[in-house]
C-alpha positions as CSV (number, residue, x, y, z in Angstrom):
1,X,20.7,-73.9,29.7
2,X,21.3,-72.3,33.0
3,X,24.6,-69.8,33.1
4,X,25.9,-70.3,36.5
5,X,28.3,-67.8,38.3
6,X,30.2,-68.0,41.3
7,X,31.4,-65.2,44.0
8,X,34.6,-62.8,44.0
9,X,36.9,-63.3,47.1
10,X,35.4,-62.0,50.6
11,X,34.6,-62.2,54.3
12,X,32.0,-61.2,56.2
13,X,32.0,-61.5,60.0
14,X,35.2,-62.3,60.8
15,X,34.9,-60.2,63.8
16,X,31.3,-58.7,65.6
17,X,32.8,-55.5,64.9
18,X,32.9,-56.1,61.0
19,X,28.8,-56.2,61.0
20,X,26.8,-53.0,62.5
21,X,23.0,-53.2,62.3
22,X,21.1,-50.1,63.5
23,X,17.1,-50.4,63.4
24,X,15.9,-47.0,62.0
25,X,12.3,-47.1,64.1
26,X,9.2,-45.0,63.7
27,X,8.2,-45.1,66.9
28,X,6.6,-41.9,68.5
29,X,8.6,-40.8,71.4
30,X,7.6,-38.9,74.4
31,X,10.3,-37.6,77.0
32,X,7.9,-37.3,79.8
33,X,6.7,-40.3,81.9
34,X,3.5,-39.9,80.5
35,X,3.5,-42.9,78.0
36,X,2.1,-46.5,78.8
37,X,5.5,-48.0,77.7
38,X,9.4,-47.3,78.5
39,X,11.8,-47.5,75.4
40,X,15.0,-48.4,75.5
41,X,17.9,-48.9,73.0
42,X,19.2,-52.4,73.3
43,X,22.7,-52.6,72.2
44,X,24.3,-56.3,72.0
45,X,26.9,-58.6,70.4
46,X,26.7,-62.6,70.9
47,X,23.4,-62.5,71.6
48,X,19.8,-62.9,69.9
49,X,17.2,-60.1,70.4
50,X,14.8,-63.5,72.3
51,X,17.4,-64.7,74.9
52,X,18.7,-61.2,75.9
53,X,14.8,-60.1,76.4
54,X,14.2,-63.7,78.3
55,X,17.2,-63.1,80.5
56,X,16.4,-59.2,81.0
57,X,12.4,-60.3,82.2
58,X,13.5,-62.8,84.2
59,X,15.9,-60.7,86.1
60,X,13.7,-57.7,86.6
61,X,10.5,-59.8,87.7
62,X,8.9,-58.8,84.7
63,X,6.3,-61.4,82.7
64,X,7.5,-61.7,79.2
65,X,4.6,-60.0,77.0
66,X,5.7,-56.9,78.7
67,X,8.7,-56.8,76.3
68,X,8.0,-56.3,73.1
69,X,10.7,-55.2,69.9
70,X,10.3,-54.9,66.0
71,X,12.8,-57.9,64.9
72,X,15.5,-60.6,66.1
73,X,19.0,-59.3,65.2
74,X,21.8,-61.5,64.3
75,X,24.1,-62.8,67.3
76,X,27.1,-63.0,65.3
77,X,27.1,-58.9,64.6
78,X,26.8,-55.6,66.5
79,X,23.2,-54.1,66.9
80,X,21.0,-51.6,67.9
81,X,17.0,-51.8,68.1
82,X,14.4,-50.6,70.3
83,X,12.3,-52.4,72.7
84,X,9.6,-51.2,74.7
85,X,8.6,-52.4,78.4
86,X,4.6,-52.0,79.8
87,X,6.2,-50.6,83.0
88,X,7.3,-47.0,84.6
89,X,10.8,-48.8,86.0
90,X,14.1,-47.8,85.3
91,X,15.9,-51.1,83.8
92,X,19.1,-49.6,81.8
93,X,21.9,-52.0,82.4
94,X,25.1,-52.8,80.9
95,X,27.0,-56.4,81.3
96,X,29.0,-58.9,79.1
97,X,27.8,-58.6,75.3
98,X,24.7,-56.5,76.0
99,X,23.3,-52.8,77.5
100,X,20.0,-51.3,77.8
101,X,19.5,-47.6,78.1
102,X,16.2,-45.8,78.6
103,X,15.4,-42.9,76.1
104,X,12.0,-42.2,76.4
105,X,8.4,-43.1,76.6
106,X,5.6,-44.3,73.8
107,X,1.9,-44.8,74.0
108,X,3.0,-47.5,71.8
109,X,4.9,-51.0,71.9
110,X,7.8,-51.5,69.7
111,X,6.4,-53.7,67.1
112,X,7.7,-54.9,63.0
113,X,5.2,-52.4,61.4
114,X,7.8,-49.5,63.2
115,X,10.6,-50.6,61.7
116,X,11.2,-48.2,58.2
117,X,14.1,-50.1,57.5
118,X,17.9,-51.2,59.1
119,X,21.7,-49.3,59.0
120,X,24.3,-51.4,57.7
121,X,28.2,-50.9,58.2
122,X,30.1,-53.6,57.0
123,X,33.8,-53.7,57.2
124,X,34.1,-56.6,54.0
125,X,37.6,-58.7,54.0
126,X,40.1,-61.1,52.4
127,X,40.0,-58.9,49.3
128,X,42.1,-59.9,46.3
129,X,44.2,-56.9,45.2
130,X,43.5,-58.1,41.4
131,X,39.9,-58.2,42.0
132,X,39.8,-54.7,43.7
133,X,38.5,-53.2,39.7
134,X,35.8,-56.0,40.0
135,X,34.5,-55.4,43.2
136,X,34.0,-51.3,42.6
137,X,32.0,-52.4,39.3
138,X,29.8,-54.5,42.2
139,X,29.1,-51.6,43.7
140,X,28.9,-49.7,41.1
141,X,26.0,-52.3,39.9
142,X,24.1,-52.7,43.4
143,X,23.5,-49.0,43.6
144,X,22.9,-48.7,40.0
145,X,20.0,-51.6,39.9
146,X,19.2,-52.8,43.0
147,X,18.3,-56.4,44.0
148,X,16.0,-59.2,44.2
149,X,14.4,-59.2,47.4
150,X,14.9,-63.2,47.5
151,X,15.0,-64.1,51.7
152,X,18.5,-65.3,52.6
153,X,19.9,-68.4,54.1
154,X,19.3,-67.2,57.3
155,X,15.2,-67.6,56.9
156,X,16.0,-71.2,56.3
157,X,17.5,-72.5,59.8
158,X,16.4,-76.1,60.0
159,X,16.6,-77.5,56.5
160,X,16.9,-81.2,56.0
161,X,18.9,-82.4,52.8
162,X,16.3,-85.1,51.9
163,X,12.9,-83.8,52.7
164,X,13.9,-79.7,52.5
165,X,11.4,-78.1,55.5
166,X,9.8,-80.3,57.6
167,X,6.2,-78.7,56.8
168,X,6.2,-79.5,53.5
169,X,5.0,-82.5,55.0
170,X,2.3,-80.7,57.0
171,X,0.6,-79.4,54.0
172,X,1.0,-82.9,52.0
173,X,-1.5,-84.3,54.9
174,X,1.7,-86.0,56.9
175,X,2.0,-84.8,60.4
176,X,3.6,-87.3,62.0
177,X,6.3,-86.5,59.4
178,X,5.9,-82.5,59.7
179,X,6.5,-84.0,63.9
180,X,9.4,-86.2,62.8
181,X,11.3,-83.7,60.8
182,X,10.9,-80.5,63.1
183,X,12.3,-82.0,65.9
184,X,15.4,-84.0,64.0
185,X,16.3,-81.6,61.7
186,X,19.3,-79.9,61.9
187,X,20.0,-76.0,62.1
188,X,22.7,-73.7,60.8
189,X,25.3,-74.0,63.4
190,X,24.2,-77.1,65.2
191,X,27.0,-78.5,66.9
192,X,28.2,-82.4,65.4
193,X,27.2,-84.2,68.6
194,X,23.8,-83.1,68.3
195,X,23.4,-84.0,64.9
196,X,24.8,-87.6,65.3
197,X,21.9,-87.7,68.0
198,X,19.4,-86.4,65.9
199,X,20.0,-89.1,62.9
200,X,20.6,-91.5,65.6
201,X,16.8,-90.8,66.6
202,X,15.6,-90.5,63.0
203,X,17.0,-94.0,62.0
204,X,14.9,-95.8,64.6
205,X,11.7,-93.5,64.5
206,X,8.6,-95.4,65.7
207,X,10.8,-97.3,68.2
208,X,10.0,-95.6,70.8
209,X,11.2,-96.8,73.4
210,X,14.8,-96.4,71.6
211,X,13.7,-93.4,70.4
212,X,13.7,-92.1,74.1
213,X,17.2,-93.6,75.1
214,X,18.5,-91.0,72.5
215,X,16.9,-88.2,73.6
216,X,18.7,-85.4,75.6
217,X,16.6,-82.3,74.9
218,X,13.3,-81.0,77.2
219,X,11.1,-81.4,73.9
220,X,12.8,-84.6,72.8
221,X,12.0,-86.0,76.2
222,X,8.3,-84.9,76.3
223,X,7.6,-85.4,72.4
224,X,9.2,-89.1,72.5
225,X,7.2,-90.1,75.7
226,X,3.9,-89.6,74.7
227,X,4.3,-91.2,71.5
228,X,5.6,-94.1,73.5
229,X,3.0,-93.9,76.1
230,X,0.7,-93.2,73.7
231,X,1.4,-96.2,71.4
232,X,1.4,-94.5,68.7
233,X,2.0,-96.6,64.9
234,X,5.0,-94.5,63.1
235,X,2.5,-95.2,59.3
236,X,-0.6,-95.2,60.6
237,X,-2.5,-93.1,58.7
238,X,-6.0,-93.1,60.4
239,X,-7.6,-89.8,61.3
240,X,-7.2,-90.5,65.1
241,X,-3.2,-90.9,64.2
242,X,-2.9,-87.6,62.4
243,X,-4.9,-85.6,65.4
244,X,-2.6,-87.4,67.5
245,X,0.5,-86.1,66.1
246,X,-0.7,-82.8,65.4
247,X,-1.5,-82.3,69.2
248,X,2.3,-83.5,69.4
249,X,3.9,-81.2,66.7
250,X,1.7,-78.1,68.7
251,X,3.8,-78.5,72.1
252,X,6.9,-77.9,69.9
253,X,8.1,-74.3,71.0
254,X,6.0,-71.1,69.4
255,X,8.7,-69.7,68.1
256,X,10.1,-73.2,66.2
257,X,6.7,-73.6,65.1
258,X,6.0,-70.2,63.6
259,X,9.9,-70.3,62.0
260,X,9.1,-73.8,60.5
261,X,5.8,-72.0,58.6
262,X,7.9,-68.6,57.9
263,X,10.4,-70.9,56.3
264,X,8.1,-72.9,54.1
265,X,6.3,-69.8,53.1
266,X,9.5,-67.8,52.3
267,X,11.0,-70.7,50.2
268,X,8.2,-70.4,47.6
269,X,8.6,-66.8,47.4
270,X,12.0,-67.3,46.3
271,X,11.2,-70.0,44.0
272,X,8.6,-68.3,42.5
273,X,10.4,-64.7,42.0
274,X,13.5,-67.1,40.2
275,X,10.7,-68.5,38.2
276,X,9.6,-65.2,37.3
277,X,13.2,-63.4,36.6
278,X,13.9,-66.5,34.3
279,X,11.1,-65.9,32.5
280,X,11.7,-62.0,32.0
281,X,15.6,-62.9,30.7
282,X,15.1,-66.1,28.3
283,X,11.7,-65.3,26.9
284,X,10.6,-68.5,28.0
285,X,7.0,-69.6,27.7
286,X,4.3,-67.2,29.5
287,X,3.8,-68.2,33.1
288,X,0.0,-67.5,32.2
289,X,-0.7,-69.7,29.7
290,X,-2.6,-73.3,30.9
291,X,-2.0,-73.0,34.5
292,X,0.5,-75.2,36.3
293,X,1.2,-78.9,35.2
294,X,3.0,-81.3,36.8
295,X,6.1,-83.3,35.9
296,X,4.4,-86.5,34.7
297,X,5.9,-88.5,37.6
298,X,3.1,-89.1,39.7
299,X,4.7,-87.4,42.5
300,X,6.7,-84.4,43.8
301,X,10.6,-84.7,43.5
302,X,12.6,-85.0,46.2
303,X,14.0,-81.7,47.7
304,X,17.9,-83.2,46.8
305,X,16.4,-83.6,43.1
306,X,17.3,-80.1,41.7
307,X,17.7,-79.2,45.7
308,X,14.7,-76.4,45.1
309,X,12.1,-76.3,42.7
310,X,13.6,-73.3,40.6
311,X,15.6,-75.5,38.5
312,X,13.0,-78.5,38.6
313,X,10.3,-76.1,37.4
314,X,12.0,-75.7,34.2
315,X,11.9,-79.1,33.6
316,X,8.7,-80.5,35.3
317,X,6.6,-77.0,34.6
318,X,8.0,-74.7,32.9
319,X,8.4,-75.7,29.3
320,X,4.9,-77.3,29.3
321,X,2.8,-74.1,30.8
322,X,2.5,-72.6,27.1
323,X,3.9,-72.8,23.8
324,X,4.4,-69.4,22.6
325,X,8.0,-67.8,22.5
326,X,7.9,-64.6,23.3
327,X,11.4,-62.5,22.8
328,X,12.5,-60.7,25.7
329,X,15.4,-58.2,26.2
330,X,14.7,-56.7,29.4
331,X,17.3,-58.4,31.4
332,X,20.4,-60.4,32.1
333,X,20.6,-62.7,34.6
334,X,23.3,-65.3,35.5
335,X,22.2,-68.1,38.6
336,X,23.7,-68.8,42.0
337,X,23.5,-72.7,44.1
338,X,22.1,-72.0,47.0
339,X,21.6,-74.7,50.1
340,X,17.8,-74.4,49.6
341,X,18.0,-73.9,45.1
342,X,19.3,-72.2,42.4
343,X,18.7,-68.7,42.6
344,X,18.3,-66.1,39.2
345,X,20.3,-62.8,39.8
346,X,19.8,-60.2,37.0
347,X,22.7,-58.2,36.3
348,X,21.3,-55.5,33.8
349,X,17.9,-55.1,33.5
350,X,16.1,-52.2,31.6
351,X,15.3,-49.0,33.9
352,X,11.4,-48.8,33.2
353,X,11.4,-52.4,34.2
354,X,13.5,-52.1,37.8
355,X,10.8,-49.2,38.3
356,X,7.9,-51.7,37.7
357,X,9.7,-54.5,39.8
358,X,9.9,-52.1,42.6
359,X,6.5,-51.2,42.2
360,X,5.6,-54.9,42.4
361,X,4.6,-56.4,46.3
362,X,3.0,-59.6,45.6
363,X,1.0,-61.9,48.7
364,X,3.0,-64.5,50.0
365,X,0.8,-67.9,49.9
366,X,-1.3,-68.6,52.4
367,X,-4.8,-68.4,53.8
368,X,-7.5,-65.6,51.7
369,X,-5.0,-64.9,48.5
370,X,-6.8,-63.1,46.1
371,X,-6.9,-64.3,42.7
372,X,-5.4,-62.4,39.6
373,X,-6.4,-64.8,37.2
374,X,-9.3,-63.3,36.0
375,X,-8.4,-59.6,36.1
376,X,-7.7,-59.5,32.7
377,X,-10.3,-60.4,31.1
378,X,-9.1,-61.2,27.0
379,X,-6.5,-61.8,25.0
380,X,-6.5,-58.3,24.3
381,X,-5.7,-56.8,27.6
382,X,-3.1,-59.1,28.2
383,X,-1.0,-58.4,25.3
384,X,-1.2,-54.8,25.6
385,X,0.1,-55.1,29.4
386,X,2.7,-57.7,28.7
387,X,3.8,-55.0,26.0
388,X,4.4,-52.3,28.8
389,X,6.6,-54.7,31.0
390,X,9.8,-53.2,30.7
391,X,9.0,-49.4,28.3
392,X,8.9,-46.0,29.5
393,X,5.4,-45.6,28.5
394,X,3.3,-48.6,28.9
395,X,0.0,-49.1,27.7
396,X,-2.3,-49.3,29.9
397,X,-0.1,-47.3,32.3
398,X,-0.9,-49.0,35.3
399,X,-1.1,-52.6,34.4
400,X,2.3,-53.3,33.9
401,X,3.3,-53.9,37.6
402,X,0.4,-56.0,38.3
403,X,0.4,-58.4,35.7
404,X,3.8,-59.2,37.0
405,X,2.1,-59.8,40.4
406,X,-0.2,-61.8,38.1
407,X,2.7,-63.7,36.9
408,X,4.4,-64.4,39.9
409,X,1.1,-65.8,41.5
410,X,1.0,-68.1,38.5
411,X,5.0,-69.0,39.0
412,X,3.7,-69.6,43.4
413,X,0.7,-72.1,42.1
414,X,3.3,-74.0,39.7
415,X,5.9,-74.7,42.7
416,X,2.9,-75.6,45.0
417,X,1.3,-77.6,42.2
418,X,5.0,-79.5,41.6
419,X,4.9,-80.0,45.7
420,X,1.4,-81.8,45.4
421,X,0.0,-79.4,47.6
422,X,-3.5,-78.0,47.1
423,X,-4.9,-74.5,47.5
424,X,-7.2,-75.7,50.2
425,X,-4.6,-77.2,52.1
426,X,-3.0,-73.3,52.6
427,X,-6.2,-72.6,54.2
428,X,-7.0,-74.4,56.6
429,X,-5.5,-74.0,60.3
430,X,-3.3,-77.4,61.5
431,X,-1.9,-75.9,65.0
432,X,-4.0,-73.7,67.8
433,X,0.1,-72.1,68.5
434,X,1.2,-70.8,65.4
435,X,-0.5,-70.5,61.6
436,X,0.7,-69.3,58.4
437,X,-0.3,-65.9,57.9
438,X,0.0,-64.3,54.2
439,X,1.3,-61.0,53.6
440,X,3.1,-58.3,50.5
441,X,6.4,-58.4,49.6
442,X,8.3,-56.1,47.5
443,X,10.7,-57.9,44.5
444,X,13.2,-55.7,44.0
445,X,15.3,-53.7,46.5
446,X,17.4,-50.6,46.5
447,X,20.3,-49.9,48.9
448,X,19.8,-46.7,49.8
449,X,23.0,-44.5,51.1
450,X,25.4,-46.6,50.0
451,X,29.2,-45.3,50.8
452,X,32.4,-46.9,49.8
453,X,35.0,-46.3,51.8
454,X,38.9,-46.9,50.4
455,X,40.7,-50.2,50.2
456,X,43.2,-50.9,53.1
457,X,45.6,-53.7,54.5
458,X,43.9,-56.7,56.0
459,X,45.1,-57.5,59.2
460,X,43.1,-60.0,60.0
461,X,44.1,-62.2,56.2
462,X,48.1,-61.9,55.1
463,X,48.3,-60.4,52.0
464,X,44.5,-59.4,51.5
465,X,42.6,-56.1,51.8
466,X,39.5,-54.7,53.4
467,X,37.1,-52.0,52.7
468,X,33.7,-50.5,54.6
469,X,30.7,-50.0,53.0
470,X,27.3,-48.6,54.6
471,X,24.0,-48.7,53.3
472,X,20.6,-48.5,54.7
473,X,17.7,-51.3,53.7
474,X,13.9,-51.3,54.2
475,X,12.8,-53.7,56.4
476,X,12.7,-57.5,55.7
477,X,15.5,-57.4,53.4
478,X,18.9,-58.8,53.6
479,X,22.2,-57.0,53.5
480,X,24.1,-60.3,53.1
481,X,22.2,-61.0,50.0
482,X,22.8,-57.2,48.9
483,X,27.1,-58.6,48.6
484,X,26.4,-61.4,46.7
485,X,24.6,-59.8,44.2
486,X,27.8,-56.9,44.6
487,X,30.2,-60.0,44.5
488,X,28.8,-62.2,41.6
489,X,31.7,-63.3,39.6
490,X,31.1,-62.0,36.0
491,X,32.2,-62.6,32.5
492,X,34.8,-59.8,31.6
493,X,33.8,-58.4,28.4
């Protein structure tokens, strides 16, 4: 039985001010004009790294792909990144909620793989004084073991409560419903207006016609009248139908398209690494024995059935992958609701095993995996790895990180084998836009840096307290999701 635990008392965000985000880049720098690119810094508030670049090329007369930067920052904080422009022009600037300042020159572009990692300084609020104790054992915690790199809610922008992400649909061999749900699905932040339109739309879909008296957006408009001038059957299942709607779902935006596929892909990561942390704390069947099996229902649950697959994987997988008990004390873990699953947060773990975790960076599904399956080869090897997950010296040495990577493939193929969706279907390519692309992930993050600054008066919440607290984090991870694993509301012993 799952031990659930909530969150202490805070506030992120109240103000831009309260969230500082400076890229730490790796980008060689040259202070003469001799470099094929300009670099700037780009500092900005209220706005997303895409529209301030968008609005900058425009202005300057510049085509797009002569911008290029490492990663989007979020508009609702205070950031700092690098961005490179393919031309000798001077275009520092400063207006409302942005500035651009020149600082050198790169044979370069500024692109992810320069990006070491991201400066965080948070000013946290609407601190309970009783809870003050609490919240230095958080940090106190964080710094002492680290994190699961899980992605955070922000990876999940348009999530639908009955279906989850509309390409789950895609790789089931539905694209008119992969179509249907990435243009109705609501984001984080959507405004209610356009969310009564978009369920307006959804509960007439294949009425066209109706469809395209709802519509009020440029890719509404276009997607909605070619299916209506195309005639298209909403149910028709026919190879000419899915091509059809496959063309459709590839004139959706680029960077819609490639979120939708990021989204999908990042959501079995996290299932998969709760999978794997549950494991590790209950010393519940191995994730290796008899492959994945499905729940006996004849088809995949409902996203709003156990919301994510981490809690339905105990039940419809889980239990049934093996039956030997194996006792584990290598960790503690309590488990979090999240909009998109229940999450497993460890909050003691053995040190050899963080130092294996950290060591861990398993693929992400998609096309060309390699399989781990057969890398150890008997019942021998096996049990002599599994015995060095979580001891100083493990025998063999070397093993120990990758049968976890072993094991956390297994916990992936489970989840996708729950979704009904094959290993072939992650290979082939659906769209000519956008494609799912694998690559390594690490499972365990450490804050590095991390200062806590003193406990003050909250003017901003009557009778509450704030703090800062700074940190730096590789790149990819989430700082928001470093404070809830500082926050999680424990037992007091």
């Amino acid at each position: 039985m799952k031990s659930y635990a909530g969150f202490l008392a805070y506030r992120l965000k109240m103000q831009p001010l309260d969230f500082q985000v400076q890229e730490i880049a790796e980008l060689p720098l040259k202070s003469e004009s001799a470099g094929r690119f300009s670099v700037y810094e780009l500092e900005k508030t209220g706005w997303n790294t895409a529209d301030v670049i968008s609005r900058i090329a425009k202005e300057s007369k510049l085509p797009a792909k002569a911008f290029n930067y490492g990663g989007k920052k979020d508009r609702h904080a205070y950031t700092r990144q690098w961005i490179t422009v393919e031309s000798p022009r001077d275009l520092s600037q400063k207006t409302e909620g942005y500035s651009l300042r020149k600082i050198g020159y790169s044979d370069e572009p500024m692109l992810p793989e320069h990006i070491r990692g991201n400066r965080f300084s948070l000013t946290v609020r609407n601190i309970l004084e009783r809870e003050g104790p609490q919240v230095e054992a958080g940090f106190e915690r964080l710094q002492r073991t680290g994190f699961p790199n899980y992605f955070d809610d922000q990876r999940f922008g348009a999530f639908h409560p009955v279906v989850g992400f509309a390409f789950l649909s895609l790789f089931r061999g539905d694209p008119e419903s992969a179509l249907r749900y990435s243009l109705l699905s609501p984001f984080g932040g959507e405004k209610p207006h356009a969310k009564k339109r978009k369920k307006a739309i959804h509960d007439v879909w294949g009425d066209w016609k109706r469809c395209l008296d709802l519509a009020v957006t440029k890719p509404e408009t276009a997607i909605l009248g070619e299916l209506k001038r195309r005639k298209l059957v909403s149910g028709d299942r026919s190879h000419e139908a899915a091509e059809a709607f496959l063309e459709l779902l590839d004139r959706l935006p680029r960077e819609d398209l490639s979120m939708a596929f990021s989204a999908f892909q990042s959501w079995i990561f996290n299932e998969a690494l709760a999978r794997l942390l549950r494991y590790l704390d209950r010393g519940t069947p191995d994730l290796w024995r008899g492959g994945a099996t499905h729940s006996g229902e004849g088809s995949a649950p409902r996203m709003n059935q156990g919301t994510a697959m981490g809690s339905a994987g105990e039940n419809a997988a889980g239990d049934e992958i093996g039956k030997r008990e194996i006792s584990r004390h290598f960790l503690q873990a309590v488990e979090i609701k999240t909009k998109t699953g229940d999450q497993c947060f460890p909050v003691s773990l053995a040190g050899p095993l963080i130092e294996q975790l950290k060591d861990c960076s398993p693929e992400l599904v998609g096309p060309g995996n390699r399989d781990l399956s057969s890398f150890f080869r008997n019942e021998s090897d096996r049990t002599q790895s599994e015995a060095g997950i979580g001891r100083s010296h493990p025998a063999p040495p070397s093993q120990a990180p990758l049968l976890l990577e072993e094991l956390f493939q297994r916990a992936q193929a489970q989840v996708l084998d729950i979704l009904e969706i094959s290993p072939e279907a992650l290979e082939r390519k659906y769209l000519s836009r956008a494609f799912l692309k694998s690559y390594n992930r690490p499972l365990w993050c450490f804050a590095e840096n991390m200062q806590m600054g003193s406990f003050e008066k909250d003017e901003l919440n009557e009778g509450k307290l704030k703090y800062q607290v700074r940190f730096d984090l590789r790149r990819g991870s989430y700082a928001t999701l470093a404070m809830k694993a500082m926050y999680l509301r424990l037992k007091q012993k």
